[in-house]
C-alpha positions in Angstrom: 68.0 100.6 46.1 68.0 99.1 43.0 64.6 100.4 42.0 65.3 104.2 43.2 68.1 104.2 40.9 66.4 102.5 38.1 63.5 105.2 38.4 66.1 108.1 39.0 67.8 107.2 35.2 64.3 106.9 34.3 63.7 110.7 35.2 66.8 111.3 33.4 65.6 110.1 30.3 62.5 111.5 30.6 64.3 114.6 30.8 65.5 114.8 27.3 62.4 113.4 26.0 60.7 116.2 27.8 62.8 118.8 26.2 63.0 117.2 22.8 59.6 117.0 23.0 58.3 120.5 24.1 60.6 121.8 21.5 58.1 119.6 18.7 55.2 120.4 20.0 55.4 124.1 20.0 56.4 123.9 16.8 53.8 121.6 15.9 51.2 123.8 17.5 51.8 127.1 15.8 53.1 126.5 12.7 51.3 122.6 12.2 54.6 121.4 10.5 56.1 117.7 11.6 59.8 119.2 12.2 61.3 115.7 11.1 64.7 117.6 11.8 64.4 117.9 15.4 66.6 114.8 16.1 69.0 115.9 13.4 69.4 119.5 15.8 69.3 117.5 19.0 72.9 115.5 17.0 74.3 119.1 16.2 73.7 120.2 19.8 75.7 117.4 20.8 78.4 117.8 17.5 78.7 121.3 18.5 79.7 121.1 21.5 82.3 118.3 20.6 83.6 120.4 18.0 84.2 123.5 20.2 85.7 121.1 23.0 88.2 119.3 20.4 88.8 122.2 17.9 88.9 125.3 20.0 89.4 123.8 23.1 86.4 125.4 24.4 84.7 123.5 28.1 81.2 122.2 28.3 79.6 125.5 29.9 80.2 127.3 26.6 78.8 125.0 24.6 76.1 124.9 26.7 75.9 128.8 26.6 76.3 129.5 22.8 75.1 126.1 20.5 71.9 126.6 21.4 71.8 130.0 20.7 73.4 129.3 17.6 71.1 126.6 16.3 68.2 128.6 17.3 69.6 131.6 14.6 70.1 128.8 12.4 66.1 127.6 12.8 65.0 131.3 12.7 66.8 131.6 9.4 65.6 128.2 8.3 62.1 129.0 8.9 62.2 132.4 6.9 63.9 131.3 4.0 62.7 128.1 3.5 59.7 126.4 5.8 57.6 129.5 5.6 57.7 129.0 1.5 55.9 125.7 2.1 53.6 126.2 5.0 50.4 126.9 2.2 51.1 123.9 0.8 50.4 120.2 2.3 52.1 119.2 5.6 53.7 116.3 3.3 55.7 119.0 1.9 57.6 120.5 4.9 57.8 117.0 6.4 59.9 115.8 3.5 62.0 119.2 3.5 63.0 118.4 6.7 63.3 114.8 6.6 66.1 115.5 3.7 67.3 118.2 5.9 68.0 115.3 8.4 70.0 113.4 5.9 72.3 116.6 4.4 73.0 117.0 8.1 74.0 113.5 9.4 75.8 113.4 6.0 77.4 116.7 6.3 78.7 115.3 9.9 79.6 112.2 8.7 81.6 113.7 6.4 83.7 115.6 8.6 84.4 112.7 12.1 82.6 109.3 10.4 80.6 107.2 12.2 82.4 106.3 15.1 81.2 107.7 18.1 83.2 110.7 19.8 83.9 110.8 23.7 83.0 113.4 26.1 83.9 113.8 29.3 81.5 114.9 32.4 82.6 118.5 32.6 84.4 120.2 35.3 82.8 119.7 38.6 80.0 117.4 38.1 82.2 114.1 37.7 81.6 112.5 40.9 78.6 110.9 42.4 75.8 112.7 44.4 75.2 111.0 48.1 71.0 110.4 48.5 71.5 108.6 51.5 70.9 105.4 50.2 72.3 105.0 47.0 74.6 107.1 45.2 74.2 108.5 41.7 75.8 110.2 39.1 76.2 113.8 40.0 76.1 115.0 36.4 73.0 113.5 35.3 71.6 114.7 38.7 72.0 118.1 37.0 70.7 117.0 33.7 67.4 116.2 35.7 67.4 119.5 37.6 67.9 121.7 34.1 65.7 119.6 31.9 62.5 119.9 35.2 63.7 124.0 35.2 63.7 124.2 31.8 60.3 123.1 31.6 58.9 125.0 34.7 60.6 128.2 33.0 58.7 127.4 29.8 55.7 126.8 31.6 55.6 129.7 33.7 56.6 132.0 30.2 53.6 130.7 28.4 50.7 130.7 31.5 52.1 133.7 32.8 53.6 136.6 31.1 51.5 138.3 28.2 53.3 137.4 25.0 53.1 133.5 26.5 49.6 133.9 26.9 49.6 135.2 23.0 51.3 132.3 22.1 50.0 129.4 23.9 46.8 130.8 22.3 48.3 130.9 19.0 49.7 127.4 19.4 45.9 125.9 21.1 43.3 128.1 19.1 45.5 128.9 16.4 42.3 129.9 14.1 40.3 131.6 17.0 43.5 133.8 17.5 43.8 135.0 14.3 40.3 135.4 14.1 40.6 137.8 16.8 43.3 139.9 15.2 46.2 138.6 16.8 49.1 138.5 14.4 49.9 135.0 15.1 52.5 135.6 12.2 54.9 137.6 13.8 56.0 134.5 16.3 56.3 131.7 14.1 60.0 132.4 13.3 60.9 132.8 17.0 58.9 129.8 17.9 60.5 127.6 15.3 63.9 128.8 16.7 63.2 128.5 19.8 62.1 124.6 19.5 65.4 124.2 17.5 67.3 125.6 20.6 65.5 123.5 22.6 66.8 120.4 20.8 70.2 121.9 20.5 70.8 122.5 24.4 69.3 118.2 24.9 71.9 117.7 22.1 74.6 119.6 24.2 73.7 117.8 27.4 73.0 114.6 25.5 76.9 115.0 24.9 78.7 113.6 28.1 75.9 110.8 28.4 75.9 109.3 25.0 78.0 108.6 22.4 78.6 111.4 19.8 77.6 110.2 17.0 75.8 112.0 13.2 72.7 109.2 13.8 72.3 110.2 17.6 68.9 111.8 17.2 67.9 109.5 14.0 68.3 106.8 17.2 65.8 108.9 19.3 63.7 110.9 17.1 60.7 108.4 16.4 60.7 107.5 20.4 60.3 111.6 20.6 57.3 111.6 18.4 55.6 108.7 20.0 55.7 111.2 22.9 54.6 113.8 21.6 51.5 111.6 19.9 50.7 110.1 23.7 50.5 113.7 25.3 48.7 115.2 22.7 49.5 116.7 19.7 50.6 120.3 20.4 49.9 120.8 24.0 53.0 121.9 25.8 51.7 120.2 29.3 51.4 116.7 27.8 54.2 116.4 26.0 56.3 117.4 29.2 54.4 114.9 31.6 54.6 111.9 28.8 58.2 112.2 28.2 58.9 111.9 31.7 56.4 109.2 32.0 58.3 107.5 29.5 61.3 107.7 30.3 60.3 106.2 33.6 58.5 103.1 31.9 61.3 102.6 29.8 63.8 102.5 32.9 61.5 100.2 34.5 61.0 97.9 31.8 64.4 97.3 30.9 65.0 96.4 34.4 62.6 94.0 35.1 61.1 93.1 31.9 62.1 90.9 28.5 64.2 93.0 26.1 61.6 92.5 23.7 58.8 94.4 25.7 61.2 97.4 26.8 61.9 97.7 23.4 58.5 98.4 22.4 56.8 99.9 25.5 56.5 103.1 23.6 54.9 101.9 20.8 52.8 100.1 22.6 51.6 102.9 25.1 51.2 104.7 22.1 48.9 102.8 20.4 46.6 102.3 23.5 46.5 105.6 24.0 45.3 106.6 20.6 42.4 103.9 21.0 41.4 105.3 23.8 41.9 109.3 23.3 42.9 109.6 19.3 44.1 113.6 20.7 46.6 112.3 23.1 45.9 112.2 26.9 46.2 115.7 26.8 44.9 117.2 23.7 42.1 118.1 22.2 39.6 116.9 19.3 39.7 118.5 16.5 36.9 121.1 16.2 36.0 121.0 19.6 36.2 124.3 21.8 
């Protein structure tokens, strides 16, 4: 029993890595920028949907409705205005634009509740446990691991399915083959940016009732997110999905049943193996390879 529910928390935390980490490598794959800001979103998600709870008195399922939309406006913008500007320039550039992005954010937050961390109830609903028979479970983070695995399936199907996510799976794989082609690989940079950022935002958001609210939330989980995204292979959308759930279930496992020391470097350690063996990730590819 004890092992079912340590591998069903696993699955739950797989299932924000996943997200967190789809929403990076898309990014990563079209645009080729290390969005260092992703946890920073992921915290808004979460802030946001605090803020409409305490301020406007507003329940969970509207947060869960509007910050992502919100954010993802907010990354569309961003990306126009400002991460465009620097994509010519070296990748150093836009990763230290959003890694001071990261700090005006927690800063800005900080600002307005401090540090300490912010309840949040289990909405309406989902505040009891869940019956599997032999063991019982949560019921709300049973429906964080049923959105975060539809979420993904959703994405999946969008991208190896319908026409414009055939366009921009290509655009994110074969970036220079598409445009080569005369694809205008242009055109879904800002949407994709946003879209990651919305990704983030709605982990952030159901991040909320689990863990503490709190303006270094993501800062807490960001690194762990890229170490995920490294192990599945930078940009591809499949292996990042598959290694954050992997991880997550490592992770569960480990600090079960292993020292404290070794659950708290698993990642890092899976990481760095996996890089000696495949420097692309387990799921990417060389570079210059077809």
């Amino acid at each position: 029993m004890g092992l079912l529910t340590h591998t069903v928390n696993g699955l739950v935390g797989g299932g924000f890595y996943a997200l967190l980490a789809l929403g990076l490598a898309v990014i990563f794959g079209l645009l080729r920028v290390v969005n260092f800001a992703h946890g920073a979103f992921y915290m808004l998600g979460a802030v946001g949907a605090f803020f409409l709870l305490d301020s406007l008195g507003l329940p969970f399922w509207v947060a869960l409705a509007v910050v992502p939309v919100v954010l993802g406006l907010l990354g569309v913008v961003l990306e126009r205005t400002v991460v465009r500007r620097l994509a010519v320039l070296d990748p150093l550039y836009n990763f230290l634009l959003t890694f001071g992005l990261t700090l005006i954010l927690q800063d800005a937050v900080k600002s307005r509740y401090g540090t300490q961390s912010k309840p949040y109830g289990a909405p309406a609903g989902l505040g009891g446990t869940v019956d599997f028979g032999v063991f019982d479970f949560p019921a709300y983070r049973v429906f964080v691991l049923a959105v975060a695995v539809a979420l993904c399936a959703v994405v999946w199907w969008v991208l190896a399915r319908t026409r414009v996510g055939m366009v921009v799976r290509a655009g994110i794989e074969r970036p220079e083959l598409t445009r080569a082609l005369g694809i205008d690989v242009g055109r879904w940079v800002a949407p994709v940016f946003g879209f990651g950022v919305a990704l983030a935002a709605l982990a952030g958001v159901l991040a909320a009732p689990v863990r503490a609210v709190n303006p270094l939330m993501g800062g807490d989980l960001i690194i762990g997110v890229f170490a995920v995204v490294v192990i599945g292979g930078l940009g591809s959308v499949f292996g990042s999905v598959a290694a954050g759930f992997a991880i997550g279930l490592l992770q569960a496992w480990s600090e079960a049943y292993a020292p404290p020391l070794l659950a708290q470097t698993l990642i890092f350690l899976v990481m760095a193996l996996v890089l000696l063996v495949r420097p692309a990730g387990l799921f990417g590819r060389e570079e210059g390879t077809a």
